[in-house]
Backbone bond lengths (Angstrom), bond angles and torsions (degrees), N, CA, C in turn:
res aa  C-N    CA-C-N  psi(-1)  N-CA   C-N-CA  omega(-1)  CA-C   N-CA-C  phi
1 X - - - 1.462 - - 1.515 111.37 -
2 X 1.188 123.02 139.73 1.474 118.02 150.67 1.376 127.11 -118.88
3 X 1.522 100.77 165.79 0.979 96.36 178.28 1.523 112.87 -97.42
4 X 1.672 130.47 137.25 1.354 108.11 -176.79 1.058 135.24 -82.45
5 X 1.562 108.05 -23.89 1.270 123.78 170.86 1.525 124.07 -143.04
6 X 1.223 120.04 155.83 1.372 133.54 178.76 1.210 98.64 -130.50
7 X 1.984 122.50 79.24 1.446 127.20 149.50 1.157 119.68 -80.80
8 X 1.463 114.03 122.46 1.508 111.01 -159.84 1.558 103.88 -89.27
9 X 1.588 102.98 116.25 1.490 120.87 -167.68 1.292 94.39 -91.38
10 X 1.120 163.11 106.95 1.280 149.08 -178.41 1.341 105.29 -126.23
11 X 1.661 145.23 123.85 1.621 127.88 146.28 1.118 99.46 -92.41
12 X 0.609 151.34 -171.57 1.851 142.90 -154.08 1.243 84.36 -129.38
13 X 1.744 107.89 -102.38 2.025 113.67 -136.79 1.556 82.00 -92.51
14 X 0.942 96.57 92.78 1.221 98.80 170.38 1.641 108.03 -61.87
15 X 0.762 163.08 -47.43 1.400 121.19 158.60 1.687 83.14 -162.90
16 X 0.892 123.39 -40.30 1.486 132.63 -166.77 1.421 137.40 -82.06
17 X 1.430 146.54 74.53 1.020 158.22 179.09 1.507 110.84 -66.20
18 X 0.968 118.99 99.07 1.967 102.40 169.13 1.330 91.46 56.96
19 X 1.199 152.76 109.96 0.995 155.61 -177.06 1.946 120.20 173.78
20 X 1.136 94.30 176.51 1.991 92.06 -160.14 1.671 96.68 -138.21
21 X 0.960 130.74 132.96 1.527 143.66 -128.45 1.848 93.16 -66.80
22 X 1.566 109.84 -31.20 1.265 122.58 -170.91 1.097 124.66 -113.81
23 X 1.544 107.75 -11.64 1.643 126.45 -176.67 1.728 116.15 -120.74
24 X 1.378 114.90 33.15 1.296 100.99 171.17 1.121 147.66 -66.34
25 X 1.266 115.61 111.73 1.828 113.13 178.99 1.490 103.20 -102.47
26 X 1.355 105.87 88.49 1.617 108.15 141.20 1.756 149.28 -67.71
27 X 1.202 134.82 119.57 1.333 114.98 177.40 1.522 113.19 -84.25
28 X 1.424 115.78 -109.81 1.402 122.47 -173.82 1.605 110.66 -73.89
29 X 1.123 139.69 128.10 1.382 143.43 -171.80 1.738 92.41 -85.20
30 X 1.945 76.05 141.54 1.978 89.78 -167.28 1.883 85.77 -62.51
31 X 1.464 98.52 168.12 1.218 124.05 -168.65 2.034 81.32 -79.24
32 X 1.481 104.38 152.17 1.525 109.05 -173.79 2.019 87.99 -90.47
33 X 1.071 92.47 157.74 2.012 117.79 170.56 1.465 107.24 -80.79
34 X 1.270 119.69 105.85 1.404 128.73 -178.70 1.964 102.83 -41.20
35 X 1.221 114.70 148.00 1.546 121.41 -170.84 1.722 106.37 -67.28
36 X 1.156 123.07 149.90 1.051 132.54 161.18 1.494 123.88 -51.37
37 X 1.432 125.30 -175.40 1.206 127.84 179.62 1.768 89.55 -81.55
38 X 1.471 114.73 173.58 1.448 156.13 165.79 1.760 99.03 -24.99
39 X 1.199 121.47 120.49 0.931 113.59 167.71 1.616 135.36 -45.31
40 X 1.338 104.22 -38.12 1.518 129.32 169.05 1.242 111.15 -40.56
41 X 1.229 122.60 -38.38 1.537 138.35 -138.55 1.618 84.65 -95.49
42 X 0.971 128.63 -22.25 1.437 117.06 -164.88 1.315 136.34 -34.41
43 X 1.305 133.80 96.36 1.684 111.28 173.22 1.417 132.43 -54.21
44 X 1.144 121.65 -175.35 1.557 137.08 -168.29 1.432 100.39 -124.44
45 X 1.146 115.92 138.30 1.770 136.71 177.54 1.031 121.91 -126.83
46 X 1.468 123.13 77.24 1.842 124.14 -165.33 1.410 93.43 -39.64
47 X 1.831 127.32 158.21 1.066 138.66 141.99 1.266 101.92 -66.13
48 X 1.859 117.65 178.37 1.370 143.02 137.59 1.232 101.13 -30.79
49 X 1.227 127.30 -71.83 1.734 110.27 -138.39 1.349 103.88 -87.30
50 X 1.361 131.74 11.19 1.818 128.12 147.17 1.585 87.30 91.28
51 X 1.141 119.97 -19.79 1.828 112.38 -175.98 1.738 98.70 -30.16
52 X 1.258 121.51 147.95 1.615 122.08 144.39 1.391 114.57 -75.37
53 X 1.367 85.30 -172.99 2.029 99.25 -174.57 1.517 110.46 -87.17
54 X 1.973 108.66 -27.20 1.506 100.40 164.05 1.356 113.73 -75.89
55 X 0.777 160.39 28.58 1.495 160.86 141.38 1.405 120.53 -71.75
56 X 1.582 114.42 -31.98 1.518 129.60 -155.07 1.560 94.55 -93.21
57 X 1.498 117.34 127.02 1.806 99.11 -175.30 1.897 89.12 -149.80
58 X 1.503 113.91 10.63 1.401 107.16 164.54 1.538 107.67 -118.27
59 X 1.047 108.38 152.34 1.970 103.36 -174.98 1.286 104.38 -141.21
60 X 1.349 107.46 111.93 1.877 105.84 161.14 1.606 108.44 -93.89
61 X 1.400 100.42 142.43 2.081 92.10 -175.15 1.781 66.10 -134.73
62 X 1.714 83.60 143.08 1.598 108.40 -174.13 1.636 85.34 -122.65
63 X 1.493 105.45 115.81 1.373 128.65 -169.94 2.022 89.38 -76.97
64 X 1.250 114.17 178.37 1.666 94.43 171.44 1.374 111.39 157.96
65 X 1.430 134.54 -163.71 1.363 125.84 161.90 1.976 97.59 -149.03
66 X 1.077 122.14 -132.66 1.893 121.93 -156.79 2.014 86.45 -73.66
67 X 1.241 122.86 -55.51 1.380 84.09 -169.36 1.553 114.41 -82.19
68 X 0.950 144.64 39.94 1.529 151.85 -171.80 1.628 86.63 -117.28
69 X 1.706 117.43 -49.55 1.360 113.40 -146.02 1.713 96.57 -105.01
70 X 1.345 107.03 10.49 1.640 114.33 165.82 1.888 104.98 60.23
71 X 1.439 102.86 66.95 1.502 111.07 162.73 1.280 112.53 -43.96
72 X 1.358 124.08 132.86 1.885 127.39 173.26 1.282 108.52 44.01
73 X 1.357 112.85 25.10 1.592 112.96 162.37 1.686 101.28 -102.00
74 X 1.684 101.85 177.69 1.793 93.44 176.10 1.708 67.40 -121.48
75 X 2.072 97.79 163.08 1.594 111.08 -168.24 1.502 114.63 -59.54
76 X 0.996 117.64 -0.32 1.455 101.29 -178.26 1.934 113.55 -107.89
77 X 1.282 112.18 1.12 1.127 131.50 178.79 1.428 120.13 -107.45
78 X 1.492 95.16 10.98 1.989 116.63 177.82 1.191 98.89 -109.14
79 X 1.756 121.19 138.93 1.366 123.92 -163.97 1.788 115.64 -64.57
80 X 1.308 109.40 -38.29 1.545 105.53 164.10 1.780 117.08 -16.71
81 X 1.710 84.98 -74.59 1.582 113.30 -169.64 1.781 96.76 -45.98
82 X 1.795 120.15 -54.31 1.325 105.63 -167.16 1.477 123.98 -90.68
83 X 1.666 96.14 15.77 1.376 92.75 163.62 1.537 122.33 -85.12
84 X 1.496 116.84 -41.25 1.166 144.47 150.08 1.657 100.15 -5.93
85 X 1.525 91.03 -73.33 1.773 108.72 -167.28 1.923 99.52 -49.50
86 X 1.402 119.08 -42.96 1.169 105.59 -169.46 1.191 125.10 -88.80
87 X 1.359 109.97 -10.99 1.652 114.50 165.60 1.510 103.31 -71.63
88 X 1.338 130.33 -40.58 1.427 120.60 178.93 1.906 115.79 -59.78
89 X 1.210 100.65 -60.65 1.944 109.62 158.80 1.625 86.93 -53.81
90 X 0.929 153.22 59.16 1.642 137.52 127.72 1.564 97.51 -150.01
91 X 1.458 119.74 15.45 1.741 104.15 165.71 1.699 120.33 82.39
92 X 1.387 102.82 17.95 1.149 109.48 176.26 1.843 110.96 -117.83
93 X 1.347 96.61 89.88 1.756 108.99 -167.91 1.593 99.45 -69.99
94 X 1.030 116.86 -10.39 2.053 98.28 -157.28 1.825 94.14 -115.05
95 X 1.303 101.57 14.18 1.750 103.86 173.06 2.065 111.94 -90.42
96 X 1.353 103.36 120.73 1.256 115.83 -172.25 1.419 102.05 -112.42
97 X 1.362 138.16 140.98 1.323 128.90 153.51 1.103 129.70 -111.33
98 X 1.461 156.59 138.41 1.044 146.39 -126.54 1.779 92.66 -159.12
99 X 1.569 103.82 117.33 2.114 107.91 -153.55 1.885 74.97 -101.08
100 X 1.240 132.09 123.06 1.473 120.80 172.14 1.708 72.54 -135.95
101 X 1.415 118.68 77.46 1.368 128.92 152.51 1.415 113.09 -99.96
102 X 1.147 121.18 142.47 1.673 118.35 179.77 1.949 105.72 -124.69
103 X 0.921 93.90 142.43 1.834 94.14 164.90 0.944 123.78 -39.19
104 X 1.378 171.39 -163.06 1.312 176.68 -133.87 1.596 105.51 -85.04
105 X 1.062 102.14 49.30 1.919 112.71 169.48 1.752 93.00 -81.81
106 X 1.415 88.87 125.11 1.948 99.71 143.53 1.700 124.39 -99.24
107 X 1.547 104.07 170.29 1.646 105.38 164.00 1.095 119.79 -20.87
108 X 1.235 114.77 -56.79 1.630 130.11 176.70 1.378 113.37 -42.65
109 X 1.754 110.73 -71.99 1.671 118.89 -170.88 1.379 89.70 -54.39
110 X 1.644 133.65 -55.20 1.560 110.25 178.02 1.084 114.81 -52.03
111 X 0.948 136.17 -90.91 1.817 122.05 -177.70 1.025 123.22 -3.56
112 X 0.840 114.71 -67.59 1.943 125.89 -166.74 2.096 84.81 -65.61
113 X 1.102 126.74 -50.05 1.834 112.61 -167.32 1.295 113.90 -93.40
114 X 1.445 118.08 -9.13 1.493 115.22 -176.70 1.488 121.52 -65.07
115 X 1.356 123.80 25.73 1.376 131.43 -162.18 1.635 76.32 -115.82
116 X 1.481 124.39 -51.74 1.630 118.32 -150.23 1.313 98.83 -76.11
117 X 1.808 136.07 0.08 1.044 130.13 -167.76 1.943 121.18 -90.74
118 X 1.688 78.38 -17.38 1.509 90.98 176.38 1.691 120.15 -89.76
119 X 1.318 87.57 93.98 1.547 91.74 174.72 1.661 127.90 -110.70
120 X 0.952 129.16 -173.75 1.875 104.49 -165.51 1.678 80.87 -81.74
121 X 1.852 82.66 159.27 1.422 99.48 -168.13 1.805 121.77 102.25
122 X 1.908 102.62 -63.12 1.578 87.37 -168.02 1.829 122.19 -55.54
123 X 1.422 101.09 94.28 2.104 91.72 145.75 1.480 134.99 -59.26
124 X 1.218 102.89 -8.92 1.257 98.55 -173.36 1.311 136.05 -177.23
125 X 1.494 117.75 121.15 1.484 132.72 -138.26 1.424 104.06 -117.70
126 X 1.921 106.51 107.23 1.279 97.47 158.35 1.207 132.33 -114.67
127 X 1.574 126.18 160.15 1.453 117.46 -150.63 1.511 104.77 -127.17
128 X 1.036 129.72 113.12 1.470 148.70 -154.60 1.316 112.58 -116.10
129 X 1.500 140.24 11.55 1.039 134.49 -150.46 1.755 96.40 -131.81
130 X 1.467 108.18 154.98 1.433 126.94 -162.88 1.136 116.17 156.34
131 X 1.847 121.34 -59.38 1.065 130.89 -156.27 1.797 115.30 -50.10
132 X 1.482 108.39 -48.03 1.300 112.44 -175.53 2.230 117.28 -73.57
133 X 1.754 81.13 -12.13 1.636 77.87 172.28 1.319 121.72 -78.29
134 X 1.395 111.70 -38.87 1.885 131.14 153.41 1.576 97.81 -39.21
135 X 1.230 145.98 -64.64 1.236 141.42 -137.91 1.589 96.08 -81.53
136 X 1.726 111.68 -35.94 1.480 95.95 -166.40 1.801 88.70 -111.44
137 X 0.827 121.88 61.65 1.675 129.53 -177.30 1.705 121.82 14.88
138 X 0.964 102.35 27.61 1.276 114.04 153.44 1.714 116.01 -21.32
139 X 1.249 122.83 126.73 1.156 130.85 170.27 1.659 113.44 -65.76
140 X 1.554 113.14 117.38 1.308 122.49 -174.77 2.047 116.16 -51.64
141 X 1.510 85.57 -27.18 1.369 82.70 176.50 1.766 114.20 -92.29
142 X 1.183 127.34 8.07 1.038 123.78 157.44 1.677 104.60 -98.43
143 X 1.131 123.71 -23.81 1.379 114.12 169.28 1.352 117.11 -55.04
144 X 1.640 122.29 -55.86 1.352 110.79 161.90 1.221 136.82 -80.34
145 X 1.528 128.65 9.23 1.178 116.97 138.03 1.232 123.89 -60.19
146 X 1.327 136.73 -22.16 1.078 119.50 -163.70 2.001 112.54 -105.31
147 X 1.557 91.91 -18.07 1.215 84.94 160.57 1.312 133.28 -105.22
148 X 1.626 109.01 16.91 1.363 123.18 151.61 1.161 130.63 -69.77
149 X 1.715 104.03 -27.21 1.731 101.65 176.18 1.662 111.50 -90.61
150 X 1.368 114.82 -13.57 1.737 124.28 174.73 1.286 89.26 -68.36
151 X 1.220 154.37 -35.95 1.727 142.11 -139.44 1.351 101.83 -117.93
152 X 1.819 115.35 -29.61 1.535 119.73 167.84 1.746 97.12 -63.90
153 X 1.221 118.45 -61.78 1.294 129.87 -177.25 1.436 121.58 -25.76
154 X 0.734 130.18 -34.49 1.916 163.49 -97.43 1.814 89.00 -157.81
155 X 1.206 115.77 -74.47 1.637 122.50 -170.55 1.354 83.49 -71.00
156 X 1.009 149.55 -46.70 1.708 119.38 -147.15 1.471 85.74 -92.56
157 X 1.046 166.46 -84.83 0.956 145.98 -179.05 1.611 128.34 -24.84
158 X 1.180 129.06 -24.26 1.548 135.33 155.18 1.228 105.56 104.06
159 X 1.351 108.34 30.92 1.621 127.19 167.69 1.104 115.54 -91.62
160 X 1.666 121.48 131.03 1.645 116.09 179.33 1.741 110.23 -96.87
161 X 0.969 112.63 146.14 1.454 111.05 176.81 2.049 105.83 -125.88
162 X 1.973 63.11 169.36 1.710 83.16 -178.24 1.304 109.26 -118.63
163 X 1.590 150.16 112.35 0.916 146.61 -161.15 1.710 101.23 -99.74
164 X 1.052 131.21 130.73 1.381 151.28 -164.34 1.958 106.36 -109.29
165 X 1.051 112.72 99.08 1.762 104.33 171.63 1.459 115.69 -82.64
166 X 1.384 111.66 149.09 1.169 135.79 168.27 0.995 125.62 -83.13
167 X 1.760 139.43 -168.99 1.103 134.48 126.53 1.681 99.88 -160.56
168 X 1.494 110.01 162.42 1.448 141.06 -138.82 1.559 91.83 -102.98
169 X 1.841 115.78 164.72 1.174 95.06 -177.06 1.592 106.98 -124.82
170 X 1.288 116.97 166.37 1.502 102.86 -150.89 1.430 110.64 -75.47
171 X 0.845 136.71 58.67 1.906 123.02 -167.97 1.594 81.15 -131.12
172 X 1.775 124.37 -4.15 1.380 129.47 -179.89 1.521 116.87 -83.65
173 X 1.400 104.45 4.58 1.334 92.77 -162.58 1.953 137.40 95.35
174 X 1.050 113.54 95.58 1.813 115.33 -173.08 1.828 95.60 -28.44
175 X 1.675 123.73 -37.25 1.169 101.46 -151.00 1.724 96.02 -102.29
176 X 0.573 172.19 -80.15 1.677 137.67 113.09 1.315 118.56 70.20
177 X 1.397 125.09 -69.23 1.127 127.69 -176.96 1.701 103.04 -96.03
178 X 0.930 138.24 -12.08 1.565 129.83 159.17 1.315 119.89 -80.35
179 X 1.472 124.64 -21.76 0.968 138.19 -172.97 1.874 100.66 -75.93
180 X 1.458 105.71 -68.13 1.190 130.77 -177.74 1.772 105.54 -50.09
181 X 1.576 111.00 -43.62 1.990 110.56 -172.14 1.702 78.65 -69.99
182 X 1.409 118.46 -46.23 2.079 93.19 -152.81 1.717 122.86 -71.03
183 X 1.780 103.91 11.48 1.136 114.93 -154.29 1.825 89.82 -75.61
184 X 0.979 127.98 -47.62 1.671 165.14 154.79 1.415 99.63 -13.17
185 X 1.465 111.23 -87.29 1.764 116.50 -174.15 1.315 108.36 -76.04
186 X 1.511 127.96 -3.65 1.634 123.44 179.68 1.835 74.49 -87.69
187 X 1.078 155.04 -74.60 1.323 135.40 -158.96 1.204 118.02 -71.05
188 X 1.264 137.23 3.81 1.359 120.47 179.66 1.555 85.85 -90.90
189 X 1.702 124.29 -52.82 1.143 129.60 -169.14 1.638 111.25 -37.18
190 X 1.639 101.82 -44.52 1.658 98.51 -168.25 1.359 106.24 -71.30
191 X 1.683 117.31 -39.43 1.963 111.52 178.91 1.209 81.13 -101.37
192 X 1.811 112.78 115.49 1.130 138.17 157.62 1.812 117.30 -48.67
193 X 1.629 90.30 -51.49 1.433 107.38 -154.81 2.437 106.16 -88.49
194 X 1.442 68.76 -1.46 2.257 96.34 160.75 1.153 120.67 -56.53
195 X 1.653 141.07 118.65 1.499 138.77 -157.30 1.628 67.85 -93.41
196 X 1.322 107.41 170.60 1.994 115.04 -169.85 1.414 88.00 178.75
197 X 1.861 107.10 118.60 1.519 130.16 155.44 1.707 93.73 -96.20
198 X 1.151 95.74 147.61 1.328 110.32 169.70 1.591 130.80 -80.04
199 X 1.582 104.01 -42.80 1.439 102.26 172.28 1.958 83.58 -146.46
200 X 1.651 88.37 130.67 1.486 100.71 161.47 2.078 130.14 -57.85
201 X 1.302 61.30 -51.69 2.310 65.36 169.19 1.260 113.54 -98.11
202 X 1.426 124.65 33.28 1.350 124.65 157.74 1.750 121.47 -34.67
203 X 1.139 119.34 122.82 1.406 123.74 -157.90 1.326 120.88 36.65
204 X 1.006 134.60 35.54 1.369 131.95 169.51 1.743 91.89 -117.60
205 X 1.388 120.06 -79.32 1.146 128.93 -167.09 2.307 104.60 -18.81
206 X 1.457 91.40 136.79 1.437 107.72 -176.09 1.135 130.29 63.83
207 X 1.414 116.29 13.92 1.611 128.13 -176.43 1.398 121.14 -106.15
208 X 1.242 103.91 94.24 1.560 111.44 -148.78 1.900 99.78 -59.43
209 X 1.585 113.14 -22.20 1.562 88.38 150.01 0.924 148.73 -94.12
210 X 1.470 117.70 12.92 1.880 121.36 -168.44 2.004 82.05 -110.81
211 X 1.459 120.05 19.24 1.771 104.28 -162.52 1.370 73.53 -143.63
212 X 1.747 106.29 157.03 1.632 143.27 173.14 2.244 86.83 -62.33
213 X 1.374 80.99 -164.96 1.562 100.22 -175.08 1.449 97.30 -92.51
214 X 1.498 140.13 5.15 1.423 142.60 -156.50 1.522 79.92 -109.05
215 X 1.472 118.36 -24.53 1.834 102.71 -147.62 1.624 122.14 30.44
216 X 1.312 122.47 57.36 1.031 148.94 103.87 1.297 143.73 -95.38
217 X 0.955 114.60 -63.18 1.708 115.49 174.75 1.623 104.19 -77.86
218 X 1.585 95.15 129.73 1.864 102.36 163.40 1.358 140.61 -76.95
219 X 0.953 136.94 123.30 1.226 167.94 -83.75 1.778 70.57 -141.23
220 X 1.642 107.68 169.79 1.562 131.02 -173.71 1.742 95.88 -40.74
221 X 1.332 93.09 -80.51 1.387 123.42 -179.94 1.660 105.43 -24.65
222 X 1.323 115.48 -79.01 1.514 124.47 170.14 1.424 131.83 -22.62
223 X 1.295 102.18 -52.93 1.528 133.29 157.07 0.996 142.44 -51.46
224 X 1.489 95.37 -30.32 2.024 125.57 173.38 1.612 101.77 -90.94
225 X 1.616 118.78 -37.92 1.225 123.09 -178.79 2.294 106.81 -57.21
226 X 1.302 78.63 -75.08 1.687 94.87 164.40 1.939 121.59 -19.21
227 X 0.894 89.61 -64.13 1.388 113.83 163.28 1.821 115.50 -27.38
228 X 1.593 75.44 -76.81 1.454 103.15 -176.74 2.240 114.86 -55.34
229 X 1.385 86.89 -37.96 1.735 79.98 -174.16 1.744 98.31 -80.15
230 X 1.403 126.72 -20.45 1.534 124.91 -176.27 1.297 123.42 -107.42
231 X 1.879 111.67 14.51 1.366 108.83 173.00 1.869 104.24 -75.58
232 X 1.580 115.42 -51.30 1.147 141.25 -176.91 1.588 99.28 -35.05
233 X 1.340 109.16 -69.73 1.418 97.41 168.29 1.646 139.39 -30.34
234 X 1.468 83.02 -58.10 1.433 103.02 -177.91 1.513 122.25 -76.08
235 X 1.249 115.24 -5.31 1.131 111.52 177.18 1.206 105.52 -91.61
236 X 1.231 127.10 -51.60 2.066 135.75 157.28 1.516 99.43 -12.05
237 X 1.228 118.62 -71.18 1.138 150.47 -151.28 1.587 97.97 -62.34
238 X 1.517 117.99 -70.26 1.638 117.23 171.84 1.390 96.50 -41.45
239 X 1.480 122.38 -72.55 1.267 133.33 -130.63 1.507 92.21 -55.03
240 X 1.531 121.71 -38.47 1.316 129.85 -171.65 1.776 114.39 -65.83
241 X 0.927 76.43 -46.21 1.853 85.54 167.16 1.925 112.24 -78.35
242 X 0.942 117.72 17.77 1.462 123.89 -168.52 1.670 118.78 20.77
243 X 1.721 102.26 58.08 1.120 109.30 148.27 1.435 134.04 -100.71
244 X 1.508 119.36 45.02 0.963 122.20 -175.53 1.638 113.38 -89.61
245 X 1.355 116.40 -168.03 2.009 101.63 -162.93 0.813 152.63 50.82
């Protein structure tokens, strides 16, 4: 299998410093990682299993910002890459993943690039992004506008997605951060037929070992965790689209 690309999706702090899934006290938000080169520009990262790229004819592109695009990780130690790995350990050769995570991308930077993500092949679009709109207080209702038009974007093209929730960190305010978590389940609620995680760093977030030294971004471990709660999905999800084998 390969992987075709490693676009580094990155939002950086994602919201959580030392922090407890429900109790975050953040202070100053880490400084964001200047953006990568051009999406275009992307290189290629053979997998393990030597597959080529004509072989590969299902595509998940994990829309995203720094933890999507695996900050101070190398690409195969970014959850994209180890989901990849586990659909292959489960017999599914024609699964490709495609990391178009960027560093400190918001709703917005998705919006405006989620057109370059569709390339032949992608079934299926997941969207990981929020964290950096929480960080710079972004109005929740421009947050879901904007990831209302990535998910319209996504259906009219006949792409299924997986919408990924966030949450904000508390130095924003109780009303702020309720506002900002319901932005998430008010859209899964409206596309019924929407695969929907609730919180992306589910048990990872604040664990100074599943997280880098930033305790934000996850560390190998973190990354492998991640993985692990959104393969399950995603495998439903292929299988449903009969990309299985």
């Amino acid at each position: 299998m390969t992987i075709r690309r490693a676009i580094p999706l990155v939002a950086a702090g994602v919201l959580i410093s030392a922090c407890s899934l429900r109790n975050v006290s953040c202070g100053t938000p880490p400084a964001l990682q200047p953006p990568p080169p051009d999406l275009t520009a992307a290189s290629s990262t053979p997998s393990a299993s030597g597959d080529s790229a004509e072989t590969v004819r299902f595509k998940i592109a994990f829309l995203g910002d720094s933890l999507t695009a695996g900050l101070n990780l190398v690409s195969q130690q970014a959850y994209p890459a180890v989901i990849q790995d586990m659909f292959a350990a489960e017999g599914y050769t024609q699964i490709e993943s495609i990391n178009a995570g960027i560093s400190g991308d918001t709703t917005a930077g998705g919006r405006r690039r989620v057109e370059q993500v569709f390339e032949p092949g992608v079934r299926i679009l997941v969207v990981a992004l929020g964290g950096n709109d929480a960080l710079r207080g972004l109005g929740p209702a421009q947050t879901r506008e904007n990831l209302k038009a990535i998910i319209d974007t996504a259906r009219g093209k006949g792409v299924s997605v997986l919408l990924c929730g966030m949450e904000a960190p508390a130095n924003l305010g109780p009303d702020y951060r309720t506002a900002f978590h319901d932005v998430f389940p008010q859209l899964a609620r409206e596309y019924r037929d929407m695969k929907f995680m609730p919180f992306l760093l589910e048990g990872v977030v604040g664990d100074p070992a599943l997280n880098q030294a930033d305790l934000v971004h996850p560390n190998e471990q973190g990354a492998r965790i991640i993985a692990e709660h959104l393969y399950p999905i995603l495998r439903t999800q292929v299988d449903e689209l009969g990309g299985g084998g």
